[in-house]
Every structure is written in structure tokens, then in C-alpha cells.
Z-matrix of the N, CA and C atoms (Angstrom, degrees):
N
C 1 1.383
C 2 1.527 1 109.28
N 3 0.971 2 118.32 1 121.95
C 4 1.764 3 135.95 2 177.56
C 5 1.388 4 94.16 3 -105.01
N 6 1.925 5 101.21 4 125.91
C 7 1.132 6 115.76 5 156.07
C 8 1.950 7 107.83 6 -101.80
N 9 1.730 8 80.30 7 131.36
C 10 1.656 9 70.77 8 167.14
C 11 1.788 10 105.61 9 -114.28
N 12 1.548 11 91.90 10 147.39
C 13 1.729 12 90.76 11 175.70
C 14 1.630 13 122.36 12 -74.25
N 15 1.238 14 97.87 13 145.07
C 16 1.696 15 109.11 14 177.81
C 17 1.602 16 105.57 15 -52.37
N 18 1.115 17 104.93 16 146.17
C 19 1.336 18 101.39 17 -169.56
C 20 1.544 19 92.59 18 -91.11
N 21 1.288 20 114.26 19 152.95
C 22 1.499 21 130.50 20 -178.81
C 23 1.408 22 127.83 21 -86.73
N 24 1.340 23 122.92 22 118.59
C 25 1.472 24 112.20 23 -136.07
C 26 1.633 25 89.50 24 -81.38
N 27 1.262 26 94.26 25 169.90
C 28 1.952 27 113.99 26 171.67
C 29 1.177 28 119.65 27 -61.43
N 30 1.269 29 124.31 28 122.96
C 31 1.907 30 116.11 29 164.92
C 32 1.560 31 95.30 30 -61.46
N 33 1.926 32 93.08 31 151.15
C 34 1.101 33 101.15 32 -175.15
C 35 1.263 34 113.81 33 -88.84
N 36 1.642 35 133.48 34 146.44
C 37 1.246 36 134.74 35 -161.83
C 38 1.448 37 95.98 36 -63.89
N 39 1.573 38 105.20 37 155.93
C 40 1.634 39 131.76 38 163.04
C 41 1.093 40 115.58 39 -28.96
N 42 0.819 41 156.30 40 143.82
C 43 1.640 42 163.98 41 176.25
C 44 1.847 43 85.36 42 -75.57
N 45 1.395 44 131.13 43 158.76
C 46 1.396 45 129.08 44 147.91
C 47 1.474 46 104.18 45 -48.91
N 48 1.340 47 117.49 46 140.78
C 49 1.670 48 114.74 47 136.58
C 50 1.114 49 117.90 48 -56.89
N 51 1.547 50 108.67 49 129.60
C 52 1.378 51 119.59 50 151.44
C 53 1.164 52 137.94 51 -49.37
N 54 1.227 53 154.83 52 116.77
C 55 1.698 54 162.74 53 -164.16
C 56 1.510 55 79.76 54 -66.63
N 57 1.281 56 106.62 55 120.21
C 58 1.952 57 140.89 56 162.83
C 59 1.584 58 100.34 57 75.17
N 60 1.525 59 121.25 58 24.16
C 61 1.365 60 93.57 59 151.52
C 62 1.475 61 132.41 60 -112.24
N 63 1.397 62 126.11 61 163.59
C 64 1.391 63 113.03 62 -155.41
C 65 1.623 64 107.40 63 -84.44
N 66 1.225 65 107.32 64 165.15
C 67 1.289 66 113.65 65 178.44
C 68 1.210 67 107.09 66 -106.94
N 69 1.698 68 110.34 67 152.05
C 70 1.678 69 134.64 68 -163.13
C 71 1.574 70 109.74 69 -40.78
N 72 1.183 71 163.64 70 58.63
C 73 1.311 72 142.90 71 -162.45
C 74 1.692 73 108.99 72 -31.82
N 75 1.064 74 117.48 73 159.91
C 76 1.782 75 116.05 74 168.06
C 77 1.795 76 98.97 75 -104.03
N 78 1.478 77 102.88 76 122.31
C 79 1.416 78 121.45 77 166.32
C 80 1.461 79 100.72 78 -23.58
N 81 1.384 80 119.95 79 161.74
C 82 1.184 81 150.64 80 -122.60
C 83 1.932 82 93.20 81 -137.60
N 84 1.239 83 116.68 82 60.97
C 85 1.435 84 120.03 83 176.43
C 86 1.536 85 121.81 84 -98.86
N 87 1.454 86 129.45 85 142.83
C 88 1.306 87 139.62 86 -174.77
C 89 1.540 88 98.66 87 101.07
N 90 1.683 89 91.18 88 -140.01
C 91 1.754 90 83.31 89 -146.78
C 92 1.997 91 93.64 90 -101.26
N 93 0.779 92 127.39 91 -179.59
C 94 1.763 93 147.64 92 -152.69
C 95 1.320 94 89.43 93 -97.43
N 96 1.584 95 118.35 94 138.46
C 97 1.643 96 108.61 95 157.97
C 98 1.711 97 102.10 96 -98.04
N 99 1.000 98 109.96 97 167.81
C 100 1.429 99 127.23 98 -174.18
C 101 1.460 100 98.37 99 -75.20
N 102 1.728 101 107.02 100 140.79
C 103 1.427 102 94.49 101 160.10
C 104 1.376 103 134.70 102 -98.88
N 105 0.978 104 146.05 103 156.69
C 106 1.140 105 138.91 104 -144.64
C 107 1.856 106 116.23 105 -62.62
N 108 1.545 107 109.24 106 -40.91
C 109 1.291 108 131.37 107 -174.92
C 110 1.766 109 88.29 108 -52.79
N 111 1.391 110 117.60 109 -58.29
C 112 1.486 111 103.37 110 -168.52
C 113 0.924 112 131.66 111 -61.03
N 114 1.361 113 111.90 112 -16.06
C 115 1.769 114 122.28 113 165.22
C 116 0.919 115 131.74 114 -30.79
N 117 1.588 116 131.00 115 83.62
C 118 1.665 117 124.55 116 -160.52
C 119 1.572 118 90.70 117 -85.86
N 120 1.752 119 97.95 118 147.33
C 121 1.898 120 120.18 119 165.72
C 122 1.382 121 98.33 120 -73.42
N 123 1.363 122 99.47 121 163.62
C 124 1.209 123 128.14 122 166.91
C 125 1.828 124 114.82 123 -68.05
N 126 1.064 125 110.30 124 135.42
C 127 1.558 126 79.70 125 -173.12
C 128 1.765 127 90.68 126 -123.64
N 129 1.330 128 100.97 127 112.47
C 130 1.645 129 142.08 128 -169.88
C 131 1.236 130 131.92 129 -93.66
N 132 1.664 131 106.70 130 36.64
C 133 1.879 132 95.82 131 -169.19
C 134 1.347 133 131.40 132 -73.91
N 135 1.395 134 107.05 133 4.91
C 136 1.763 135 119.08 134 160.95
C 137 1.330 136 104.79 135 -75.47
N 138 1.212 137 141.55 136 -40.66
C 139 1.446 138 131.62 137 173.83
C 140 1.620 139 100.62 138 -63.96
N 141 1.002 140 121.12 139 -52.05
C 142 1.438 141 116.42 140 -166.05
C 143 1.818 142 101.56 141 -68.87
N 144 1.366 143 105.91 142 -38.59
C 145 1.723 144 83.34 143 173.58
C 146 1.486 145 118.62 144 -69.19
N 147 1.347 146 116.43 145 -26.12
C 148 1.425 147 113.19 146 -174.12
C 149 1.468 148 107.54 147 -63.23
N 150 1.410 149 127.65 148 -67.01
C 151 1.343 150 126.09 149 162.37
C 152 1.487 151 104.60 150 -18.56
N 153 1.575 152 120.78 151 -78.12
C 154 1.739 153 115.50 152 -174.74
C 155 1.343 154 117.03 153 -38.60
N 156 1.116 155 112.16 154 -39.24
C 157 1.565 156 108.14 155 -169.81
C 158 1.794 157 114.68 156 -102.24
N 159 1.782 158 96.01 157 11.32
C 160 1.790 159 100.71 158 147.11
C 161 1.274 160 116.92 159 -83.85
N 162 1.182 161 117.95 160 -25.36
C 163 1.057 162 95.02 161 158.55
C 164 1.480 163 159.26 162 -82.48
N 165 1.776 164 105.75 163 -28.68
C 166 1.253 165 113.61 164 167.73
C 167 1.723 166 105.50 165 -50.75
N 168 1.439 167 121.99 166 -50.21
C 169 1.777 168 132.36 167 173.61
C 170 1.438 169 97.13 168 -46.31
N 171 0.926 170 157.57 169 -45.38
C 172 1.359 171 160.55 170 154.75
C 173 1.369 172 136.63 171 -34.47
N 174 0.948 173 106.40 172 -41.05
C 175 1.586 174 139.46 173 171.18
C 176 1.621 175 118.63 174 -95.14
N 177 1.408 176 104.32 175 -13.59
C 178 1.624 177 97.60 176 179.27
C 179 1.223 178 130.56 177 76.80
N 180 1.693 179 113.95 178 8.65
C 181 1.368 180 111.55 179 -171.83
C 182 1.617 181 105.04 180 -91.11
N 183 1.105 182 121.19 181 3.79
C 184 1.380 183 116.33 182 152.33
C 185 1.738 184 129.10 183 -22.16
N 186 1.379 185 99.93 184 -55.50
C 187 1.281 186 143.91 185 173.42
C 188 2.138 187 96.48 186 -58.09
N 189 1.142 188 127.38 187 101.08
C 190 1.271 189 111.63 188 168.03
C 191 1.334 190 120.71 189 -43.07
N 192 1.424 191 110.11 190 -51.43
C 193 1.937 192 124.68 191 -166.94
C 194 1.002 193 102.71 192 -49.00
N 195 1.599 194 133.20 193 -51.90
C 196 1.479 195 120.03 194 178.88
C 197 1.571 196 130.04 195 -67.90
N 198 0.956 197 96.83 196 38.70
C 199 1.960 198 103.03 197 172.47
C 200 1.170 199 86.68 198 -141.79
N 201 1.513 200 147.13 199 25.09
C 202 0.982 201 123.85 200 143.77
C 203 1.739 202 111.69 201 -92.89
N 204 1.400 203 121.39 202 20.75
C 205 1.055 204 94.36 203 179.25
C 206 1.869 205 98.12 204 -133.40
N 207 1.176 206 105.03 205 124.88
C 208 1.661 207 117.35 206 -159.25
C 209 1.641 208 112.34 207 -50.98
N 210 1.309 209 107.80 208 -13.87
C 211 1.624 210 114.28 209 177.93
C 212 1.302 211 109.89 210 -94.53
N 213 1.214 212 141.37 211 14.35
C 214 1.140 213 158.82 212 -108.46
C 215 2.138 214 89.85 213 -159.55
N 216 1.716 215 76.43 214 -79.85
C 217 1.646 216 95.95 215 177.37
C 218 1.673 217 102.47 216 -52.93
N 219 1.250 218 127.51 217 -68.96
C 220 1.121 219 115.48 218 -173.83
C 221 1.889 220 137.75 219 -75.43
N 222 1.218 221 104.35 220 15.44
C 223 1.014 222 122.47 221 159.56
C 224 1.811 223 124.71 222 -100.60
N 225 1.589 224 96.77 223 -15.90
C 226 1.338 225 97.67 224 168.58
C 227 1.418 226 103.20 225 -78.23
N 228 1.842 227 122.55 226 -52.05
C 229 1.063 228 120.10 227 -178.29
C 230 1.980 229 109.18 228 -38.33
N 231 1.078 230 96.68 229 -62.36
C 232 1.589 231 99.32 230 -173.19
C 233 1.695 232 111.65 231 -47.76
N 234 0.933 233 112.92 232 -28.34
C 235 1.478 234 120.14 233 -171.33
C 236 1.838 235 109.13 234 -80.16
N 237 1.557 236 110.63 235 -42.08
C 238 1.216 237 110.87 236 -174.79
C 239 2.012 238 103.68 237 -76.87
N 240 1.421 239 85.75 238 -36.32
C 241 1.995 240 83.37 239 -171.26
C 242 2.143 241 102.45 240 -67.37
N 243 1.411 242 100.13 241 -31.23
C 244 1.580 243 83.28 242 179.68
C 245 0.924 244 139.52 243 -62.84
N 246 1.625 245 112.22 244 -28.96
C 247 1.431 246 139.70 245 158.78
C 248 1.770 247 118.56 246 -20.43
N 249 1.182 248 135.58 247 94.56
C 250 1.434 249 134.57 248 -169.85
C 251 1.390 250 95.03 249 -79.45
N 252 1.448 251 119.37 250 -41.74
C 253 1.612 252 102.87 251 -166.59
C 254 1.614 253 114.44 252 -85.83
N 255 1.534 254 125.40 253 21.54
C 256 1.312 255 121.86 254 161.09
C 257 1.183 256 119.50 255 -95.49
N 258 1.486 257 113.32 256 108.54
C 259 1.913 258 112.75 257 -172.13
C 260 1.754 259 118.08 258 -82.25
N 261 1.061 260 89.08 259 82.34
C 262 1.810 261 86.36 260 -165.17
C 263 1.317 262 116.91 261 -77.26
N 264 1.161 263 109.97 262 1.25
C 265 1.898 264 122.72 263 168.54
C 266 1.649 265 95.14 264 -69.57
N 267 1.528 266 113.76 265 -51.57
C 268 1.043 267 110.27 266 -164.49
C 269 1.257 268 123.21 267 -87.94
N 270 1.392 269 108.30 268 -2.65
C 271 1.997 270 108.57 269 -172.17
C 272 1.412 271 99.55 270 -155.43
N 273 1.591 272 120.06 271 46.10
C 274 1.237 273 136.12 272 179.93
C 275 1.693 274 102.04 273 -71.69
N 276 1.051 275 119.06 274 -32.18
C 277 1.293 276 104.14 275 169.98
C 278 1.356 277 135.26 276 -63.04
N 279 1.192 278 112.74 277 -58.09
C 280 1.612 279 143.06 278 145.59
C 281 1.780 280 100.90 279 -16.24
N 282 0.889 281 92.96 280 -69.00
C 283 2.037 282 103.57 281 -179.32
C 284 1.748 283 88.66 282 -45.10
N 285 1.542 284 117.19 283 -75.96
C 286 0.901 285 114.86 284 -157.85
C 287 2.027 286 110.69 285 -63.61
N 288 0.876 287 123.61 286 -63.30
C 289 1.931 288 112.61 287 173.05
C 290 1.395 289 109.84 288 -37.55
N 291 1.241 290 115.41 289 -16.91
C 292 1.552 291 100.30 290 175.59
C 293 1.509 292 95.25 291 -93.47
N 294 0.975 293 116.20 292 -108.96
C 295 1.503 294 108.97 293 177.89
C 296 1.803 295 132.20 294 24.18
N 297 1.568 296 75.40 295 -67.68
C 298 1.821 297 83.01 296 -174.65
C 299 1.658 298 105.41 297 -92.83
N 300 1.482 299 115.32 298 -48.49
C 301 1.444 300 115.12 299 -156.23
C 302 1.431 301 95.95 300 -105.90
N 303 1.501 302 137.29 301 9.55
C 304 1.101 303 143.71 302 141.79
C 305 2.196 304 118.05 303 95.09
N 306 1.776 305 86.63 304 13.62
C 307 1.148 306 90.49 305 175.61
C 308 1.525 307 107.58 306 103.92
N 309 1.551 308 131.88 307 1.03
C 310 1.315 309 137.59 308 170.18
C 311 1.409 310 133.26 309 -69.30
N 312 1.597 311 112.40 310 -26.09
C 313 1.369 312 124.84 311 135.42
C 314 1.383 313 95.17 312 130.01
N 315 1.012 314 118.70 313 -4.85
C 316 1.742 315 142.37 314 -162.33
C 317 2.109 316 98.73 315 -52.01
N 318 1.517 317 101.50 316 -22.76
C 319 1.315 318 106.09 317 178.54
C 320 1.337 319 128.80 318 -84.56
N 321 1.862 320 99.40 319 -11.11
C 322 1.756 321 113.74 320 -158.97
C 323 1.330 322 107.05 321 -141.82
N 324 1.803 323 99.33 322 14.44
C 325 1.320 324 109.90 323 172.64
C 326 1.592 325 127.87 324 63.81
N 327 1.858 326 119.49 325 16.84
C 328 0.983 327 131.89 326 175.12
C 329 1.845 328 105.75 327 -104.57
N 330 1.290 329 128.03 328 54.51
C 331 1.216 330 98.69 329 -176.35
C 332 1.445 331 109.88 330 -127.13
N 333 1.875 332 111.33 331 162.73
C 334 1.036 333 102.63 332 -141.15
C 335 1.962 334 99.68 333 -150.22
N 336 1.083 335 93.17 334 123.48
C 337 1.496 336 87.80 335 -166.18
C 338 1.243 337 138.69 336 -53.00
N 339 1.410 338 109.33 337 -9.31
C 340 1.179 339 112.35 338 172.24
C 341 1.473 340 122.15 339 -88.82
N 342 1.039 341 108.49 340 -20.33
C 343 1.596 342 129.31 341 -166.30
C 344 1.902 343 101.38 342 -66.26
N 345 1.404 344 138.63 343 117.11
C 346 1.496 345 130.98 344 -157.68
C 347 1.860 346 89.75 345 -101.78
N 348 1.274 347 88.64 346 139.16
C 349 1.761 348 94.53 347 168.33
C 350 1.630 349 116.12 348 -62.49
N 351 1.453 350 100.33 349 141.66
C 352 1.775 351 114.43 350 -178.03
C 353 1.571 352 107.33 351 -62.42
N 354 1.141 353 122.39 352 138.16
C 355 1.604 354 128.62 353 165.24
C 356 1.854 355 91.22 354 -33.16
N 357 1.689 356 93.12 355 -65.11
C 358 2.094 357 95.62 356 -148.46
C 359 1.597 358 98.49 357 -53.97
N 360 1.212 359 134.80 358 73.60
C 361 1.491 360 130.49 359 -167.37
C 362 1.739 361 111.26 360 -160.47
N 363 1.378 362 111.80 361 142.39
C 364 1.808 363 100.03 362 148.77
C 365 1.037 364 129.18 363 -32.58
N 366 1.505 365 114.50 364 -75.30
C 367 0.964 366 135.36 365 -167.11
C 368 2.012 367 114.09 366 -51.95
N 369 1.405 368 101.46 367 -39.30
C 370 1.428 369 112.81 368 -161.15
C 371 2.070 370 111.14 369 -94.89
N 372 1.560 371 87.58 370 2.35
C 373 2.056 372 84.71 371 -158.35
C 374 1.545 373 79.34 372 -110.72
N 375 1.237 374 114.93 373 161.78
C 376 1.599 375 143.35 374 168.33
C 377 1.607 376 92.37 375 -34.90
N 378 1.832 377 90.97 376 154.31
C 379 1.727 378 94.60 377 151.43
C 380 1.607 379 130.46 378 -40.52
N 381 1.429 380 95.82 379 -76.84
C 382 1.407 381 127.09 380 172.54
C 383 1.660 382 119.48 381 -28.68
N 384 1.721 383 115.94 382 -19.70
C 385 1.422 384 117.47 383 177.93
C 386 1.749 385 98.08 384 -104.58
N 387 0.860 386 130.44 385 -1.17
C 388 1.779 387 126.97 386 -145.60
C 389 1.895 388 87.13 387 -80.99
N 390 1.722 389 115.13 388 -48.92
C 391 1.484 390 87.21 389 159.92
C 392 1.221 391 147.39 390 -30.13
N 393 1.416 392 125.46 391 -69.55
C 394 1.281 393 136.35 392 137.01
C 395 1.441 394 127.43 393 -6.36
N 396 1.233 395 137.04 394 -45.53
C 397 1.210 396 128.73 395 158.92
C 398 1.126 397 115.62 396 -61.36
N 399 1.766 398 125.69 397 -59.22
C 400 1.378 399 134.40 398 -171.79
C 401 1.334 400 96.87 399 -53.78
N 402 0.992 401 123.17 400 -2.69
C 403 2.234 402 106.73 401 -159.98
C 404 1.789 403 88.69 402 -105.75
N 405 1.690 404 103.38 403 -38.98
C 406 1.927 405 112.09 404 -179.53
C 407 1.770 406 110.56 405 -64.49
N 408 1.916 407 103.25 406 -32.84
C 409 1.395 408 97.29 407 173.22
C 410 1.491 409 113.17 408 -83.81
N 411 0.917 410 116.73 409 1.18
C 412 1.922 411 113.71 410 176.17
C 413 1.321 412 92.57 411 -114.14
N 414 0.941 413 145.00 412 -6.70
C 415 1.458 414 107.47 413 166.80
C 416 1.588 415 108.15 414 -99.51
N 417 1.383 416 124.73 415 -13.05
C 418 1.910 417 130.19 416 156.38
C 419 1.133 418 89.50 417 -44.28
N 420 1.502 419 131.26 418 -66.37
C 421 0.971 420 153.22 419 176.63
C 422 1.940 421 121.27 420 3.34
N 423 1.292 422 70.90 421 -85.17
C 424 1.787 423 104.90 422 -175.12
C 425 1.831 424 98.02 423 -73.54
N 426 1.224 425 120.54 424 -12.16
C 427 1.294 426 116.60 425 -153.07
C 428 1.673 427 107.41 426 -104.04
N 429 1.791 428 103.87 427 -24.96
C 430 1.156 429 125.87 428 -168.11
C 431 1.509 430 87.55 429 -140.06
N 432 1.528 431 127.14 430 124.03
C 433 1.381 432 104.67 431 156.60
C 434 1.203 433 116.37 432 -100.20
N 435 1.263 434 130.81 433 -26.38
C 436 1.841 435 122.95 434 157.05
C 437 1.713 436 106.94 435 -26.86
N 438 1.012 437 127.81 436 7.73
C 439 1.357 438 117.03 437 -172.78
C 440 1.501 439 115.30 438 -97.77
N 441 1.480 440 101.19 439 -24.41
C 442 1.721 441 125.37 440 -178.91
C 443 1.476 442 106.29 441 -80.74
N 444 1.043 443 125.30 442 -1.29
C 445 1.428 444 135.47 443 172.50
C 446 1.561 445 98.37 444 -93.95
N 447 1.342 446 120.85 445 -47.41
C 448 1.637 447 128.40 446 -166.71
C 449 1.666 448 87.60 447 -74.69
N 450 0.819 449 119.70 448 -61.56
C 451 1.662 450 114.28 449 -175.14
C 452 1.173 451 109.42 450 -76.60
N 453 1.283 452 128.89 451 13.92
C 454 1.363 453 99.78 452 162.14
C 455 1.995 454 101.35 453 -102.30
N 456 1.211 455 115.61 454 -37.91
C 457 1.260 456 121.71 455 148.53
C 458 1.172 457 119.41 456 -22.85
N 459 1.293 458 137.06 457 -75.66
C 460 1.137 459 132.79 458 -176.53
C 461 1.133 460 123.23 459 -65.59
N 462 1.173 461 149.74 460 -14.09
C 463 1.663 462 161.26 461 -177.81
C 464 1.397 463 82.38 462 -95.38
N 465 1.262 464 129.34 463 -63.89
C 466 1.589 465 121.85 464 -160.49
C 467 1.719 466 109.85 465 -53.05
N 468 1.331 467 103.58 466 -10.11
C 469 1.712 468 122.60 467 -140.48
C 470 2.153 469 80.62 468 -104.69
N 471 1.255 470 95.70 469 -69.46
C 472 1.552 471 112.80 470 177.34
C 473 1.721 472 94.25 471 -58.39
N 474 0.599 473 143.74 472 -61.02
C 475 1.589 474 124.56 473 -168.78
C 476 1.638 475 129.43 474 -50.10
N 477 1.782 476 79.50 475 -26.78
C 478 1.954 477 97.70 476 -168.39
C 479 1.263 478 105.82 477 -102.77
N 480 1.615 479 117.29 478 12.87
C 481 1.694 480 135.81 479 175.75
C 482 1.215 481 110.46 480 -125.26
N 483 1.215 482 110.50 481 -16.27
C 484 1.870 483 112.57 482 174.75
C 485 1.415 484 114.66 483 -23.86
N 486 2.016 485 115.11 484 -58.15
C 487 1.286 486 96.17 485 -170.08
C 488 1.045 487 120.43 486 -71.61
N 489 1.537 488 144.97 487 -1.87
C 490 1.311 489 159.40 488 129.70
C 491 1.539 490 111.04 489 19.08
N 492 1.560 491 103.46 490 -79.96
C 493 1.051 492 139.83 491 -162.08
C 494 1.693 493 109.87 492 -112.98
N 495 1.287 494 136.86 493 70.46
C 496 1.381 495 164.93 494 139.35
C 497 1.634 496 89.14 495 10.75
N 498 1.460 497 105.45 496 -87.55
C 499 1.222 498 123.56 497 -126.62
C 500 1.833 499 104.47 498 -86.19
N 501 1.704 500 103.32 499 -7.32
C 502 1.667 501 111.80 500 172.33
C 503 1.530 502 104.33 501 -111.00
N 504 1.443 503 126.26 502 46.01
C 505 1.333 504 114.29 503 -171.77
C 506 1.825 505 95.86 504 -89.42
N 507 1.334 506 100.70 505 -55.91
C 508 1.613 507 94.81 506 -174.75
C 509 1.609 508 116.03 507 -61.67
N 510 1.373 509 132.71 508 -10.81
C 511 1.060 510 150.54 509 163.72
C 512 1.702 511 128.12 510 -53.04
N 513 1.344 512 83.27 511 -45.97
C 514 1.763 513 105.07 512 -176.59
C 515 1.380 514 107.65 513 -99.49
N 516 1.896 515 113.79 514 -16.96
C 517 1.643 516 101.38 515 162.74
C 518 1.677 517 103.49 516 -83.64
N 519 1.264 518 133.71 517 -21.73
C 520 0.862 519 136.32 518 -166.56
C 521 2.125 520 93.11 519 -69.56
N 522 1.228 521 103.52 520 -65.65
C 523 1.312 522 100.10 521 -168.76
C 524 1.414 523 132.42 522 -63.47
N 525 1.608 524 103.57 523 -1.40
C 526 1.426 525 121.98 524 169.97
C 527 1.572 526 104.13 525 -84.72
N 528 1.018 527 107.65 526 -46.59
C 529 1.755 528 102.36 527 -178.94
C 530 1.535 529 114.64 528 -67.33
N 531 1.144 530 128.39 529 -34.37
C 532 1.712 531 116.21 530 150.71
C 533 0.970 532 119.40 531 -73.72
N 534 1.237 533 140.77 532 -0.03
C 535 1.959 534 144.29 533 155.25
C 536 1.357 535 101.02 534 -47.95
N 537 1.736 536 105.97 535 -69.51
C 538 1.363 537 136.54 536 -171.62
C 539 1.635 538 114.94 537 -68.10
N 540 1.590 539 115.53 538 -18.70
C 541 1.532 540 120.40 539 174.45
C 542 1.764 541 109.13 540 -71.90
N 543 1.785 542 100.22 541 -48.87
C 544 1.447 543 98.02 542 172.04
C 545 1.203 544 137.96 543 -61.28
N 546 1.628 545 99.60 544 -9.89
C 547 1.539 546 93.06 545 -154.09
C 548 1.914 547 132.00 546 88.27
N 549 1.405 548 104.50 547 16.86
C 550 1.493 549 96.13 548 179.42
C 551 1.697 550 91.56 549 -110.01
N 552 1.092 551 123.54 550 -2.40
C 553 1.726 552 128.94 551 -172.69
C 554 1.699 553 102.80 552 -101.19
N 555 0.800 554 109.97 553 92.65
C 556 1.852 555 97.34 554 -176.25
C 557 1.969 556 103.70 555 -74.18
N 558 1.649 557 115.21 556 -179.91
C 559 1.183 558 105.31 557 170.81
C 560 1.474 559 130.24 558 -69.83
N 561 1.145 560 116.24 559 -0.81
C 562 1.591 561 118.45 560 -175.83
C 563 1.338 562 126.01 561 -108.35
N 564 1.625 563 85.27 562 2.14
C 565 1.850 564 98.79 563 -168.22
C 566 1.582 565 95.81 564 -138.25
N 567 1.895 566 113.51 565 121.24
C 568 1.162 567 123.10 566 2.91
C 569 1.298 568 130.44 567 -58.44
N 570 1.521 569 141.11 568 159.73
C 571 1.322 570 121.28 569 156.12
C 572 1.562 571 143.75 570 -61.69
């Protein structure tokens, strides 16, 4: 006796699609793409100094004599704050070791004795200009106040690296006390 099996009936055909309704997506298998928010930057403060220091090359302050003349200073100020592509939230330190300690690293904890401070700097320009900086860092200053947080960091940063650097000690007390003459150094900062 042979059984034969019932034959197995047909699924029933698709209904038509309806005109404007959507079709099934297929589940979501393999691996996840990233979303965009998690996308960490590169974090680049040689690009960002190079940009900074187009501008001082730009401006001519290469040249000491021209920071003696206050339109001078405030046209650099204007020039560095217009700048959209300098992220100074993000590399406020960086801004600040160049600036003050002239690019020696004394702010980011890379510094190195051989390495000579930049002219465009406190630390690196004549007596006679060191006003002139303090007047360019108070008006960043006044312009940004998140910036008094970065400078106070960084002086706190340069003070606790001093012995580092021998030969700019009276230099860097010098340039803290016109920080602190203008008013961009409050009493609690350095720590």
C-alpha cells in the first residue's frame, strides 16, 4: 500500500499593491553604520597654529616696531576674532602658549629646552612691546570671555613649568604682572 501525500495547497497570490502605499522595508541585518553625531574630529592644533600664525605674517608683526602702534594692535585683534575657521573653544590653549609663552609648549605641557621662543609672543618680543601684547590679550579678552579661563590656565600652566625654561623666568614674572595690571589675571588665577 502506497501512501501518497496530499498535495499542499498554494499560498494565495499577493493582493495588488495599492497606488501610494509603501512597501515592506527588509529588516536591518549586518553591522550598524555610525551615526553621524559620534563622529569624533581630528584634533589638529598644528593646523590651528598655522592659520594663527597667518596671521601675525599678515599683519607684519614680525617686525617688532609695528606693535608699537595701537591701530596696528587692534586690527590684528579684529583680524584674528573674524576668522570663523579658528576654534578657540577647542584649542584655547594652543592660542594661549603661543601668544604669551611664544610657542614653547609650556601651556600643553610639551616643552623643551632647546626649542627658542617666537618673536610674535610675550615672552619672545623686546621689553618695550610687552604692553602691546597685554592690551591684544585684553581685548581677546573682553571680546570672548571664555578666554579668562584659557589664560588663567595657561599662566597657571607657565608658572608650574618655569623651571623648564631657566633663562625666561624673570620674563614670564614680568609678563604675569601686566596680565594682572590689566585685569585679564584675576586674584585666583594662577592657582
Amino acid at each position: 500500500m502506497s501512501y501518497r501525500r496530499a498535495p499542499v495547497p498554494a499560498k494565495p497570490a499577493a493582493a495588488p499593491a495599492k497606488p501610494g502605499a509603501k512597501a515592506v522595508k527588509p529588516a536591518l541585518t549586518g553591522a550598524r553604520k555610525a551615526r553621524k553625531r559620534t563622529i569624533a574630529r581630528a584634533y589638529e592644533p598644528e593646523v590651528f597654529m598655522d592659520k594663527l600664525m597667518g596671521h601675525f605674517e599678515d599683519q607684519a608683526i614680525v617686525q617688532e616696531c609695528s606693535m608699537h602702534d595701537p591701530l596696528e594692535v587692534a586690527s590684528l585683534c579684529r583680524r584674528i576674532d573674524s576668522d570663523q575657521d579658528l576654534e578657540f573653544n577647542r584649542y584655547g590653549e594652543h592660542f594661549f602658549d603661543q601668544i604669551i609663552a611664544g610657542g614653547l609648549g609650556l601651556c600643553v605641557s610639551k616643552s623643551e629646552d632647546t626649542r627658542s621662543c617666537s618673536v610674535n609672543s610675550m615672552l619672545g618680543c623686546s621689553a618695550e612691546v610687552l604692553p602691546e601684547w597685554s592690551e591684544l590679550i585684553e581685548m581677546m579678552t573682553r571680546r570672548r570671555p571664555f578666554f579668562k579661563r584659557f589664560v588663567g590656565e595657561a599662566c597657571n600652566a607657565i608658572v608650574q613649568s618655569m623651571h623648564n625654561v631657566p633663562q625666561y623666568q624673570t620674563r614670564i614674572i614680568d609678563c604675569l604682572v601686566l596680565l594682572a595690571d590689566c585685569g585679564v589675571l584675576t586674584p585666583g588665577i594662577p592657582k
